[in-house]
gemmi code that builds the backbone of each chain (N, CA, C; Angstrom):
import gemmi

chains = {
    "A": [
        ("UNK", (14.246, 18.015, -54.195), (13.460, 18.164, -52.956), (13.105, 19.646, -52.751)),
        ("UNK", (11.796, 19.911, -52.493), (11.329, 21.281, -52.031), (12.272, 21.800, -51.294)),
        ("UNK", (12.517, 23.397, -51.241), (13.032, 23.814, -49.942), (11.657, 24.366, -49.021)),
        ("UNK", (11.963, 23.412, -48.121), (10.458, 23.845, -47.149), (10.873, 24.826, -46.392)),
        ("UNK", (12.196, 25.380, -45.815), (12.041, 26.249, -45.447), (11.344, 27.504, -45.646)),
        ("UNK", (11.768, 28.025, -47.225), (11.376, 28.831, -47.900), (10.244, 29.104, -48.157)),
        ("UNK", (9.382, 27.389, -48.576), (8.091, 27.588, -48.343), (7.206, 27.910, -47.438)),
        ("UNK", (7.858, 27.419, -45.932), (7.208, 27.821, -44.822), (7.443, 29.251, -44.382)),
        ("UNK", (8.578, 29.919, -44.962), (8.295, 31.178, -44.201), (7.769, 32.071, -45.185)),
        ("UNK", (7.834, 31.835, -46.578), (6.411, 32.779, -47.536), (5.282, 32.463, -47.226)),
        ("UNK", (4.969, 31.437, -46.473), (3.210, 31.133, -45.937), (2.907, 31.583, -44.442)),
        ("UNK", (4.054, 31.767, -43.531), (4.265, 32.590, -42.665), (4.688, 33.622, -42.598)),
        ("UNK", (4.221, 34.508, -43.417), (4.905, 35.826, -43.527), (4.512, 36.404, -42.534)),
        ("UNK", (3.342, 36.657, -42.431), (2.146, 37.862, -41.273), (2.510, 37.277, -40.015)),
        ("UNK", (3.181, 36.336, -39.508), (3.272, 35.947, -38.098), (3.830, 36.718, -37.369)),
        ("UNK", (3.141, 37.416, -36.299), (3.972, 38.286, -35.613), (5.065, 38.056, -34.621)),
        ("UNK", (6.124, 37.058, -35.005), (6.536, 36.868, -33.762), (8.093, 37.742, -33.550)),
        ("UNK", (8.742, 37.631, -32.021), (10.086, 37.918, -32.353), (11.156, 37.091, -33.257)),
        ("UNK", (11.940, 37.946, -34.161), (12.649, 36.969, -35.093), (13.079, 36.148, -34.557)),
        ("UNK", (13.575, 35.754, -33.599), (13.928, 33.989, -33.063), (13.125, 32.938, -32.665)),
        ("UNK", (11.318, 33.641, -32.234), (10.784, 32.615, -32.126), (9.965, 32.044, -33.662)),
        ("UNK", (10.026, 33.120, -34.577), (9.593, 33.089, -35.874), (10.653, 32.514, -36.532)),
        ("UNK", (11.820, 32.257, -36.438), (12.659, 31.510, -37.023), (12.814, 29.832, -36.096)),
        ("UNK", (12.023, 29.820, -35.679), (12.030, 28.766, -34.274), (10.861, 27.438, -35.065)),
        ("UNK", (9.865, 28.495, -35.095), (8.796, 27.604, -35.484), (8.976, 27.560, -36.427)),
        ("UNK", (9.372, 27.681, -37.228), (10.099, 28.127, -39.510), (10.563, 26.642, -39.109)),
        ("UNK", (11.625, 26.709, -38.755), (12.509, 25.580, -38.441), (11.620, 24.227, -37.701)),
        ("UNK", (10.930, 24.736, -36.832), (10.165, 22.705, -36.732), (9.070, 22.740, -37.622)),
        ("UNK", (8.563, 23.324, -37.864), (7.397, 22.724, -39.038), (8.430, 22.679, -40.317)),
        ("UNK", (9.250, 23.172, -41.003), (9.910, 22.320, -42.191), (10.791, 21.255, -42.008)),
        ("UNK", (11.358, 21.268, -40.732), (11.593, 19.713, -40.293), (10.952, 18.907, -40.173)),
        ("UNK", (9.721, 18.997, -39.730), (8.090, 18.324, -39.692), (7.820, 17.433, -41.815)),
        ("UNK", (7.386, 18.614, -42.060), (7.170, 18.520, -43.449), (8.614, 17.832, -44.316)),
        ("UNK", (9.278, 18.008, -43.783), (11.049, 17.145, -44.626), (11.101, 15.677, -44.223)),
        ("UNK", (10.562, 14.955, -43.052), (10.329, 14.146, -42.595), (9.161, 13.527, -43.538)),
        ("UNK", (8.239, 14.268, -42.876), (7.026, 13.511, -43.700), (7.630, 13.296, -45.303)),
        ("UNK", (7.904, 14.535, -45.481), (8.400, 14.094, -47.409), (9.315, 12.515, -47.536)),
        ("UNK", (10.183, 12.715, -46.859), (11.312, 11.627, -46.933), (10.209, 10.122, -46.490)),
        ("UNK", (9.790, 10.304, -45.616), (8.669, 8.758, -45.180), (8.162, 8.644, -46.369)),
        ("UNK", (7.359, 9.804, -46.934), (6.401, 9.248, -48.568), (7.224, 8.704, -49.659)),
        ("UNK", (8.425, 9.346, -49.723), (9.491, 9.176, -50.953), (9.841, 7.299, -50.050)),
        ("UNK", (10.160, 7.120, -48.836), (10.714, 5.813, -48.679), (9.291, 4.389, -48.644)),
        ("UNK", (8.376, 5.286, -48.938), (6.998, 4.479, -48.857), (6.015, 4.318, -50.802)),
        ("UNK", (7.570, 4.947, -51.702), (7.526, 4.833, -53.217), (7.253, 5.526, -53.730)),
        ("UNK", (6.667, 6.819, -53.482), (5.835, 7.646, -53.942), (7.224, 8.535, -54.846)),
        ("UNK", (6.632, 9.190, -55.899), (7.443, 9.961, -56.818), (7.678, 11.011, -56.216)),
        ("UNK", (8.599, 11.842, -56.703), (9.301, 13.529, -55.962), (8.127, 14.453, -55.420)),
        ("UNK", (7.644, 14.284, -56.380), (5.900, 15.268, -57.084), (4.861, 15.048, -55.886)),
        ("UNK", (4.313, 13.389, -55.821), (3.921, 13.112, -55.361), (3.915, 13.162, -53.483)),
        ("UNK", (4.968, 12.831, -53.337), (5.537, 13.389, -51.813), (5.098, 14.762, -51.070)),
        ("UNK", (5.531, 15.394, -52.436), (5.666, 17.019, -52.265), (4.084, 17.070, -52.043)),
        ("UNK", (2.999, 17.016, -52.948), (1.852, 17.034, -52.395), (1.434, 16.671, -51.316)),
        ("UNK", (1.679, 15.789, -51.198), (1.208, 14.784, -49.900), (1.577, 15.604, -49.037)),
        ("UNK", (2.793, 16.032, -48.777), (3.595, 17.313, -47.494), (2.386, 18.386, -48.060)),
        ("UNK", (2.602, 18.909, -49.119), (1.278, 20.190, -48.645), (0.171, 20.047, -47.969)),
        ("UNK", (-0.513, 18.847, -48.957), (-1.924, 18.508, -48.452), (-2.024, 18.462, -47.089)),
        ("UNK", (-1.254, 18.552, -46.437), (-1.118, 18.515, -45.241), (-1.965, 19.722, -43.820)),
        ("UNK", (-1.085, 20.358, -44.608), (-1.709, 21.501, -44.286), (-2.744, 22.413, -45.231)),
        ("UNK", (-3.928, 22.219, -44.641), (-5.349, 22.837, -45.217), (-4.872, 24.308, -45.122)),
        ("UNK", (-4.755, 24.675, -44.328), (-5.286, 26.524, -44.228), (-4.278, 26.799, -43.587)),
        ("UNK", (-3.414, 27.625, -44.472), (-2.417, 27.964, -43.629), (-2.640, 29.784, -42.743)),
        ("UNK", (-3.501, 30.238, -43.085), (-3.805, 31.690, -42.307), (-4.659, 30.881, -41.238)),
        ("UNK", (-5.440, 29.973, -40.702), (-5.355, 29.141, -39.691), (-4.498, 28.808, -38.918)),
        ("UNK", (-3.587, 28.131, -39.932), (-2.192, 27.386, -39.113), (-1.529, 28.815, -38.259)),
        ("UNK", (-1.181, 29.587, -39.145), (-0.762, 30.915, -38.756), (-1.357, 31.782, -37.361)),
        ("UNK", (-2.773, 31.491, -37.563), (-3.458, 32.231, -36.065), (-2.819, 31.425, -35.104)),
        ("UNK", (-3.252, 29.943, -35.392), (-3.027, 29.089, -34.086), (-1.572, 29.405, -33.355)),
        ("UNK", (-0.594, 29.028, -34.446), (0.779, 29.285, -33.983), (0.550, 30.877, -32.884)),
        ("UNK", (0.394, 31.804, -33.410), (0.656, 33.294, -33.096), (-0.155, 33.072, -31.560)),
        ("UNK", (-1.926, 32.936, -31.150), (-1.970, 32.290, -29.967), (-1.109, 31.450, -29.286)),
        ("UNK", (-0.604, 30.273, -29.945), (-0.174, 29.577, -28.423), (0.902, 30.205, -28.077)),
        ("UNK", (1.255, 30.766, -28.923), (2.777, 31.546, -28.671), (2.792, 32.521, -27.995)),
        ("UNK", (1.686, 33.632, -27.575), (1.191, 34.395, -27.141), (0.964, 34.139, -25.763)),
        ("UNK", (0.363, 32.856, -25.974), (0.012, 32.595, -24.468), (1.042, 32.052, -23.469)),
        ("UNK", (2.098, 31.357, -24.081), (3.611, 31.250, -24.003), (4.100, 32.300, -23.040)),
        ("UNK", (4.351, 33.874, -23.873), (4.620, 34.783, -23.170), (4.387, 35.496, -22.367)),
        ("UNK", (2.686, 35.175, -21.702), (2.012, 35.613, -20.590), (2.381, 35.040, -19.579)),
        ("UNK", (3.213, 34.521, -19.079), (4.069, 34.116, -17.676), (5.699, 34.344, -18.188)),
        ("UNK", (5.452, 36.100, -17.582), (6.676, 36.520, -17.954), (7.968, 35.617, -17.144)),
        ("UNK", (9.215, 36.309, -17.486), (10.109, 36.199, -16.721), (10.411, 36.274, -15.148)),
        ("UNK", (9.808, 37.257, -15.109), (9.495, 37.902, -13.423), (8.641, 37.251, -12.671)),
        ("UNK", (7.459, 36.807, -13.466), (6.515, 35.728, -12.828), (7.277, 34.675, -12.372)),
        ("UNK", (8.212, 34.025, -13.503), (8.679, 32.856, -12.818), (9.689, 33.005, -12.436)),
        ("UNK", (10.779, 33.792, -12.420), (11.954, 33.766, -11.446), (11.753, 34.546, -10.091)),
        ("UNK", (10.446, 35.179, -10.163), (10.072, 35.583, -8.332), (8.946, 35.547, -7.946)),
        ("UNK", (7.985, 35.780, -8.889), (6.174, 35.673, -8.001), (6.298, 34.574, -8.034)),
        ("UNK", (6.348, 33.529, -8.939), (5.720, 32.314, -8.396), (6.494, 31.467, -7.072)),
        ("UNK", (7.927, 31.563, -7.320), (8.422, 30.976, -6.508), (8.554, 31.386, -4.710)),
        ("UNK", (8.426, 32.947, -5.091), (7.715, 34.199, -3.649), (6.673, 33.333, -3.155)),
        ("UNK", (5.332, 33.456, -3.838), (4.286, 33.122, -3.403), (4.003, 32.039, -2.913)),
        ("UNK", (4.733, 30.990, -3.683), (4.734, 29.195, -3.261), (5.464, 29.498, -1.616)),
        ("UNK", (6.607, 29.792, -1.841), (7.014, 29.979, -0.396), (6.325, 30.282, 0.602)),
        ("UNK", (6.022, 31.654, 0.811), (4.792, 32.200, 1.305), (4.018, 31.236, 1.782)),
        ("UNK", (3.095, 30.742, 0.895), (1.883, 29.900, 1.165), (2.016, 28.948, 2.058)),
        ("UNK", (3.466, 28.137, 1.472), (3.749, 27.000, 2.134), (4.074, 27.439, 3.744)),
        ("UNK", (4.631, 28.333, 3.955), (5.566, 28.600, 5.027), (4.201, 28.771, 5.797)),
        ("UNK", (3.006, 29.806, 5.491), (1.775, 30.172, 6.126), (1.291, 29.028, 6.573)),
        ("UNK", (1.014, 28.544, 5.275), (0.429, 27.027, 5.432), (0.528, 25.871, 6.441)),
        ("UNK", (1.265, 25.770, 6.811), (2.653, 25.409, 7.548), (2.525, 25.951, 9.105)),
        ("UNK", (2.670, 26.816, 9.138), (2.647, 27.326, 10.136), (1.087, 26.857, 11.126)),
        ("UNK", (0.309, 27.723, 10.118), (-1.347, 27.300, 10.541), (-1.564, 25.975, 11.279)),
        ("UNK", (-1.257, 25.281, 10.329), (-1.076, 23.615, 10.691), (-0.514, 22.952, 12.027)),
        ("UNK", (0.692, 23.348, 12.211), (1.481, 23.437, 13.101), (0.792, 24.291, 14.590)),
        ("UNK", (0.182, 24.799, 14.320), (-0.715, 25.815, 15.581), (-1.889, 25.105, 15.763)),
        ("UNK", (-2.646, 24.499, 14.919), (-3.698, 23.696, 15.244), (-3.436, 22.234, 16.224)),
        ("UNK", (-2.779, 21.852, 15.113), (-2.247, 20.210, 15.405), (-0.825, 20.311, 15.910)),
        ("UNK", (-0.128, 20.755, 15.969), (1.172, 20.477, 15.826), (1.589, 20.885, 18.190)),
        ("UNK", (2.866, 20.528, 18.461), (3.213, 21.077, 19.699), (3.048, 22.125, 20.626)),
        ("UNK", (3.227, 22.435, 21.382), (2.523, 23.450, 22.026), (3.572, 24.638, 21.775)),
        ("UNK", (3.590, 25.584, 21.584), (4.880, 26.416, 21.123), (5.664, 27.009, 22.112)),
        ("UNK", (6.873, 27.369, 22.144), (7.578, 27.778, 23.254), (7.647, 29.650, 23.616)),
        ("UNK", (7.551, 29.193, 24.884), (6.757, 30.821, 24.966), (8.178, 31.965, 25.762)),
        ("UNK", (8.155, 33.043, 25.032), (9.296, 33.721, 25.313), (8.333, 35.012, 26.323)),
        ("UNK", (8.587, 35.089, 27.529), (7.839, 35.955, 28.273), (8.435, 36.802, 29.324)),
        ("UNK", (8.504, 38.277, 29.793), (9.092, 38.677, 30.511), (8.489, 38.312, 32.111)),
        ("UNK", (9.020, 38.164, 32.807), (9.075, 37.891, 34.371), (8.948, 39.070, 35.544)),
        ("UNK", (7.953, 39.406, 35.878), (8.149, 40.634, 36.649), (7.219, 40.637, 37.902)),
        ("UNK", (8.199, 39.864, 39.236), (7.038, 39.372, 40.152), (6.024, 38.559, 39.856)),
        ("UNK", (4.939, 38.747, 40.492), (3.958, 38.246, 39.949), (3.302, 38.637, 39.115)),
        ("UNK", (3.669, 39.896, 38.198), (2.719, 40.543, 37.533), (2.122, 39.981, 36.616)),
        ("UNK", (1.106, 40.280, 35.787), (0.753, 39.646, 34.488), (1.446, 39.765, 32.993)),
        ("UNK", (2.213, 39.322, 32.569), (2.816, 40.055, 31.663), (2.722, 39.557, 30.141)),
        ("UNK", (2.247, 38.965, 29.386), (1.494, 38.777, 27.835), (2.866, 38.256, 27.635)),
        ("UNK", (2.912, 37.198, 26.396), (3.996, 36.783, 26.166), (4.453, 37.538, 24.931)),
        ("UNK", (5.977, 37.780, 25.038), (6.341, 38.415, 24.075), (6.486, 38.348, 22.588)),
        ("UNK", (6.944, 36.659, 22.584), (7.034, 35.596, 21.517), (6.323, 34.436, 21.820)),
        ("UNK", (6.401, 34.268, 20.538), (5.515, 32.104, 20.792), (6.353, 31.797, 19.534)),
        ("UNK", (6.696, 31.196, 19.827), (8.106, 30.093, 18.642), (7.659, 29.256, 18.478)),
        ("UNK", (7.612, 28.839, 17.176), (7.169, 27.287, 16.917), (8.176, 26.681, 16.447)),
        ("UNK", (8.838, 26.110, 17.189), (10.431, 25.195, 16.595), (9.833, 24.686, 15.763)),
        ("UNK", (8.991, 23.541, 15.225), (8.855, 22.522, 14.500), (8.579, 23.459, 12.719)),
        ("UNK", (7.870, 24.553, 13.237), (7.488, 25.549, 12.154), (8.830, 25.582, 11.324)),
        ("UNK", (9.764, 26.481, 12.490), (11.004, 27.166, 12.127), (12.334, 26.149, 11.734)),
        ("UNK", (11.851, 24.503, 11.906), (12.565, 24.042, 11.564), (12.544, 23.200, 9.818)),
        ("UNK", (11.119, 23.609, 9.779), (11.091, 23.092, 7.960), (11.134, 23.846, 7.291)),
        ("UNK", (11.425, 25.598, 7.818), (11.492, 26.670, 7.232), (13.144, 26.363, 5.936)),
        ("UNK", (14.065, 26.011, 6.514), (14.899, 25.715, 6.021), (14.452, 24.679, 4.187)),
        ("UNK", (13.602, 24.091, 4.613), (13.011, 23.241, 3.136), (12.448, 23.832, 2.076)),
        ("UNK", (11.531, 25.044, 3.050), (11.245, 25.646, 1.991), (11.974, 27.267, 1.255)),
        ("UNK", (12.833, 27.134, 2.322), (14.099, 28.235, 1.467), (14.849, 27.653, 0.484)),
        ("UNK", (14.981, 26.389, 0.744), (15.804, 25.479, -0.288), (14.502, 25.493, -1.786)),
        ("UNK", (13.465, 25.313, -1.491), (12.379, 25.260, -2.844), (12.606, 26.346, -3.456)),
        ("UNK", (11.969, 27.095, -2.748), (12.371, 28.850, -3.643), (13.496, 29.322, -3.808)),
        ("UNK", (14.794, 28.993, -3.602), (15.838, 29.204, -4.660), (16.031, 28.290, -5.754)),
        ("UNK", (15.165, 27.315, -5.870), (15.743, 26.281, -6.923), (14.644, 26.684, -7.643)),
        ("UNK", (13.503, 26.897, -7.066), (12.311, 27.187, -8.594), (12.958, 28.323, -9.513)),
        ("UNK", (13.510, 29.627, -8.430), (13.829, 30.509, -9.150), (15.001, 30.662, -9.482)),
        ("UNK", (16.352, 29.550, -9.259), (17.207, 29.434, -10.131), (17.331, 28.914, -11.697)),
        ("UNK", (15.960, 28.100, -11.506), (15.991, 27.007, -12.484), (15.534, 28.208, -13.964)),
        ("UNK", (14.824, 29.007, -12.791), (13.949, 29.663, -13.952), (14.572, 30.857, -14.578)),
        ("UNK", (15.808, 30.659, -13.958), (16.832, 31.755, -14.496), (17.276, 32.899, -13.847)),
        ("UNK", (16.987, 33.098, -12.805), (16.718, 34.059, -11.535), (17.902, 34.662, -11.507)),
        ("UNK", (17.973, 36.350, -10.930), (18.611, 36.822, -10.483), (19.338, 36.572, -9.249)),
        ("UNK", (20.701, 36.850, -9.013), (20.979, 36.621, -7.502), (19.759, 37.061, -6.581)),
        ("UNK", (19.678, 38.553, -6.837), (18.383, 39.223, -6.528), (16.956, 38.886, -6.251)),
        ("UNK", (17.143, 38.437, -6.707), (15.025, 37.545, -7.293), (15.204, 36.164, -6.642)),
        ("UNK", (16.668, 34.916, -6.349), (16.783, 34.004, -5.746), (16.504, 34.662, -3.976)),
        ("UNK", (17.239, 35.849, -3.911), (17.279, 35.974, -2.409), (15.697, 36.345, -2.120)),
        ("UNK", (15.364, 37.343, -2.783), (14.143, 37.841, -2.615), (13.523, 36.929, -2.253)),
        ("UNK", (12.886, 35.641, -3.412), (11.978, 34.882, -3.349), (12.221, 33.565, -1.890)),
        ("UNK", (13.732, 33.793, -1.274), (13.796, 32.883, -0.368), (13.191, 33.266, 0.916)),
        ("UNK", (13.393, 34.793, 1.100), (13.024, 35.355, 2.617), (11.717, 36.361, 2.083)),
        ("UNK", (11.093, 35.833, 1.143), (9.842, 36.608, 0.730), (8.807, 36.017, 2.226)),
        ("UNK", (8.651, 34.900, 2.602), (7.974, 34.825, 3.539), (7.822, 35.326, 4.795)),
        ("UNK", (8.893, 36.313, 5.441), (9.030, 36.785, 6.752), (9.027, 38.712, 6.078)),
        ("UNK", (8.890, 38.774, 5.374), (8.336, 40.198, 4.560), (7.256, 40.899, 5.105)),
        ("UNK", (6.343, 39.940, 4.921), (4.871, 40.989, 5.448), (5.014, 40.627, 7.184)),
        ("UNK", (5.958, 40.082, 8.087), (5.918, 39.890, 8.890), (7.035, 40.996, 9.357)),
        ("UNK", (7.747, 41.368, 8.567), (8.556, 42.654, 8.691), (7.637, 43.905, 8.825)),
        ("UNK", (6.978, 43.869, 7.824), (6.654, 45.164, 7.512), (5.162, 45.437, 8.854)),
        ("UNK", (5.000, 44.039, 9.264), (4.054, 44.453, 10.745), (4.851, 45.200, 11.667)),
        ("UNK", (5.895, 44.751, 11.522), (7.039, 44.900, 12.942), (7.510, 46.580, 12.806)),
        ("UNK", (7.726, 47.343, 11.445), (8.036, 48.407, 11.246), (6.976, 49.363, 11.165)),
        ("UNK", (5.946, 49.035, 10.930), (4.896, 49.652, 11.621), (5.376, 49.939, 13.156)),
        ("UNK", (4.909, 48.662, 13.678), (5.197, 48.921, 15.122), (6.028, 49.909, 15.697)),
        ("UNK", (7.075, 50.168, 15.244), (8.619, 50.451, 15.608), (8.020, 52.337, 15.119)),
        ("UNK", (6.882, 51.963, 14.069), (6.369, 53.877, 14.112), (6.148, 54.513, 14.584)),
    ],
    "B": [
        ("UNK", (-12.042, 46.484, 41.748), (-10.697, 45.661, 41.585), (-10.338, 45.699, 40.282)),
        ("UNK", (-10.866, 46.464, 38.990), (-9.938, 46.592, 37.874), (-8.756, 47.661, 38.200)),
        ("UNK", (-9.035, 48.441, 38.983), (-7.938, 49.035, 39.703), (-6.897, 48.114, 40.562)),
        ("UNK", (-7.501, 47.129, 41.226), (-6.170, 46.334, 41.768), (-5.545, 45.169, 40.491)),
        ("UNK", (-6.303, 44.708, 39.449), (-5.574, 44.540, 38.779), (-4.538, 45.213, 38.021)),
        ("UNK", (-5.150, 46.111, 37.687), (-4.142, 47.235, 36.863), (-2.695, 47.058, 37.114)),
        ("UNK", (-2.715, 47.114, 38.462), (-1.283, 47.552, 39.229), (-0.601, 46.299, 38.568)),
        ("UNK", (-0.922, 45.006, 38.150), (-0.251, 43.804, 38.021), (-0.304, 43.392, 36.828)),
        ("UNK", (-0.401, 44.562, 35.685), (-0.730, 43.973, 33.893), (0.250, 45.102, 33.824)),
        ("UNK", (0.731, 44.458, 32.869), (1.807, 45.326, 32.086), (1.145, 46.020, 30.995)),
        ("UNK", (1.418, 46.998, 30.822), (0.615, 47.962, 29.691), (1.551, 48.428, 28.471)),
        ("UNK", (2.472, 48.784, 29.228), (3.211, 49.262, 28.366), (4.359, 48.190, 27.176)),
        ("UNK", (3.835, 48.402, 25.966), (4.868, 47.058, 25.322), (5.911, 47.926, 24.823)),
        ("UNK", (7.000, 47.603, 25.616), (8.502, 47.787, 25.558), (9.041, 47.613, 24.460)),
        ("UNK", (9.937, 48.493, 24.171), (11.315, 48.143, 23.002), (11.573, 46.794, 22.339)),
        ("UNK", (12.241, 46.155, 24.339), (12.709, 44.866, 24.227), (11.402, 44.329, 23.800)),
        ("UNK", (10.398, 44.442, 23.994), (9.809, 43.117, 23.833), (9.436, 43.051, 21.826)),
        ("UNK", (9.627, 44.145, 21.333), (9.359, 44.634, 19.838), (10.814, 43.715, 19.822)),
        ("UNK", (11.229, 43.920, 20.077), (13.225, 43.365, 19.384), (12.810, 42.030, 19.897)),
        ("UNK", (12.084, 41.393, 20.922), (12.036, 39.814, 20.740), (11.298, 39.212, 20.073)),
        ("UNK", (10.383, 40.324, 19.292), (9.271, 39.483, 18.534), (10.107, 39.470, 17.054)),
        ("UNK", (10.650, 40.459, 17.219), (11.341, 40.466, 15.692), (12.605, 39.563, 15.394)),
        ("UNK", (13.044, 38.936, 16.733), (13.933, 38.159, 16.217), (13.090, 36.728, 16.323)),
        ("UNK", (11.915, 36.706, 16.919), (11.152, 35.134, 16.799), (10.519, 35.043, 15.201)),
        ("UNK", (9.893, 36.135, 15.080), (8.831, 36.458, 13.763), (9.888, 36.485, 12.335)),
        ("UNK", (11.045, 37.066, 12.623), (11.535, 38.014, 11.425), (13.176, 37.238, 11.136)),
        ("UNK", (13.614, 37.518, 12.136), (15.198, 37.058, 12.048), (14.956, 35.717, 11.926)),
        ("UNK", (14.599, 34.969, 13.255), (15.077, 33.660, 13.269), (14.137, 32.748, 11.704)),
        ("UNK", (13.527, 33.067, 11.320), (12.477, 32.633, 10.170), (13.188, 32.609, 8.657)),
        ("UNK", (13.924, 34.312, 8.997), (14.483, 34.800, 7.930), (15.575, 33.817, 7.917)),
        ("UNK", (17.051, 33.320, 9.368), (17.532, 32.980, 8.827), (17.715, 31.271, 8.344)),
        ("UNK", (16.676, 31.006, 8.721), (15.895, 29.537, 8.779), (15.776, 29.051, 7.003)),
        ("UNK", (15.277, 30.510, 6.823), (14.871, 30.119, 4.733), (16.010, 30.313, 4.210)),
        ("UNK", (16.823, 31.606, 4.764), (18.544, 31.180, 4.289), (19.142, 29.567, 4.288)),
        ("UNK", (19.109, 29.637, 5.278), (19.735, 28.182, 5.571), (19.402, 27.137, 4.630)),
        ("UNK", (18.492, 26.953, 4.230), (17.865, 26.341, 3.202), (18.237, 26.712, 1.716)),
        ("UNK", (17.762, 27.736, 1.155), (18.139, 28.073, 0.160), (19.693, 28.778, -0.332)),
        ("UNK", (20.524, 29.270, 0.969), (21.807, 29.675, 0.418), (22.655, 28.516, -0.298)),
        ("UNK", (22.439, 27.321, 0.354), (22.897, 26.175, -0.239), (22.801, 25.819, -1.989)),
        ("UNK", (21.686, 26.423, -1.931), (21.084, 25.843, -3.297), (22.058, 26.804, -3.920)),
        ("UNK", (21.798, 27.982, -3.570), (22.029, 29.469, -4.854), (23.702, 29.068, -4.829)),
        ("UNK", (24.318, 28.284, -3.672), (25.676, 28.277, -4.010), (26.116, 26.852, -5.030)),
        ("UNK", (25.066, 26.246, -4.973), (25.417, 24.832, -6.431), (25.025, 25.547, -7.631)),
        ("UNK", (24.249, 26.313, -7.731), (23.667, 26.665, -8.780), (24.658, 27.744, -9.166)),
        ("UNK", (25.249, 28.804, -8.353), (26.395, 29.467, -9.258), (27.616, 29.191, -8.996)),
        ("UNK", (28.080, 28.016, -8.403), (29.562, 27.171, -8.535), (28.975, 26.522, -10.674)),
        ("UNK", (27.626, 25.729, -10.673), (27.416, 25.548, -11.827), (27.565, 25.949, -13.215)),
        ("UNK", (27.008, 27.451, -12.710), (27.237, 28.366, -13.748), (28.681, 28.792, -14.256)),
        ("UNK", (29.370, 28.999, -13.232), (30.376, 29.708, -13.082), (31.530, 28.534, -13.941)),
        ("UNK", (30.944, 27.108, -13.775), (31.897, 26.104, -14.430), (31.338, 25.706, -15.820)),
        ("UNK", (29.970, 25.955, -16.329), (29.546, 26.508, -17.026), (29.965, 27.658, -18.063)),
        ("UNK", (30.341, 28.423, -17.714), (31.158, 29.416, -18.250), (32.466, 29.439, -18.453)),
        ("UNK", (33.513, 28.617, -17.702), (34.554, 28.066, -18.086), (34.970, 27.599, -19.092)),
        ("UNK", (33.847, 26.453, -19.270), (33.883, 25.427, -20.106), (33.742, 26.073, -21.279)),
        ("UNK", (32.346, 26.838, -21.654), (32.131, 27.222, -22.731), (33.517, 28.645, -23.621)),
        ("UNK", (34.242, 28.941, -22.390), (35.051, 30.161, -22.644), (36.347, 28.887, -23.628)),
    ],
}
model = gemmi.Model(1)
for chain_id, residues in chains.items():
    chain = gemmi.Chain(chain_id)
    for i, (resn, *xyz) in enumerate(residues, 1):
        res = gemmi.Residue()
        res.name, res.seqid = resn, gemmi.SeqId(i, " ")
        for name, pos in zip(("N", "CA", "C"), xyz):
            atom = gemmi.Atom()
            atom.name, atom.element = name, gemmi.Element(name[0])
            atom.pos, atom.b_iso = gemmi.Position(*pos), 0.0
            res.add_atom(atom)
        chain.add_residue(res)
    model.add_chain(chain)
structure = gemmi.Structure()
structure.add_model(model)
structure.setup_entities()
């Protein structure tokens, strides 16, 4: 029996990848091709014969080679950081905004926190939206699990949970300038 | 009479009222998404942590 390993990584030489994902894909395409061999050999075909049949397989291997190196490429364009905090930041965010909006249109009338001074006129200080602040909890629970799952830092879990009251901080510290 | 209103609008926005927006806007929000997610981050590294046991 061929060693396909061997064969596959002298026909993959130029692949640029890191040695584990280049030993990654080495490893399922000659498992690929060892399979197929063994089906032709159990379907009668001679040693020889098999073995062709597994090459013929593959037409062009500086083809095969680009393709691999793209998808793999494109693989690594949603880094780590993307997914253990922007994405799961931003989903939060959105939702929580989202959410909120909704809740101000359609949703209860909100409870109004206001100072009292005679009769004066006095602007309310707060407007609370319980119903808001109470699914807030659901979506703190989302964004630690996207970004646990995804491997997250303690750091990057907390971040991405209270990422939504952030830019609502950073209004408030203004203020406080 | 924007002068007799005057006398009866508050103009000036107070301390307190910055410290009540920040605990409607900021705190209570903030600890709302805690509440939610501390739960999680604590299954997920009781997991790990037995995870690592195992494998030790």
């Amino acid at each position: 029996m061929p060693d396909w390993q061997a064969l596959v990584r002298s026909q993959l030489d130029g692949l640029a990848l890191k040695p584990h994902e280049r030993a990654e894909v080495i490893e399922e395409l000659a498992a690929h091709l060892d399979e197929t061999f063994e089906g032709a050999r159990r379907q009668g075909f001679a040693e020889q014969d098999a073995a062709q049949r597994c090459l013929s397989e593959v037409k062009d291997w500086r083809d095969l080679r680009r393709r691999i190196q793209t998808a793999r490429t494109m693989e690594n364009i949603m880094t780590n950081r993307v997914k253990q905090f922007w994405l799961p930041s931003l989903l939060t965010l959105l939702l929580s905004m989202g959410l909120l909006a909704l809740i101000q249109i359609f949703g209860p009338n909100p409870w109004m926190v206001a100072r009292h001074s005679g009769w004066s006129l006095v602007a309310p200080v707060a407007v609370v939206y319980i119903p808001w602040l109470l699914s807030l909890p659901l979506i703190g629970a989302m964004g630690a699990y996207l970004s646990n799952r995804a491997g997250g830092s303690q750091r990057a879990v907390f971040s991405s949970i209270v990422f939504p009251v952030l830019p609502i901080w950073s209004f408030f510290w203004l203020g406080f300038l | 009479m924007i002068a007799i209103l005057n006398d009866h609008v508050a103009h000036n926005i107070m301390i307190a009222s910055l410290f009540i927006g920040l605990f409607a806007w900021v705190l209570a929000p903030g600890a709302a998404l805690l509440a939610g997610g501390f739960p999680i981050q604590l299954v997920y590294a009781r997991r790990l942590t037995s995870r690592r046991v195992v494998s030790n």
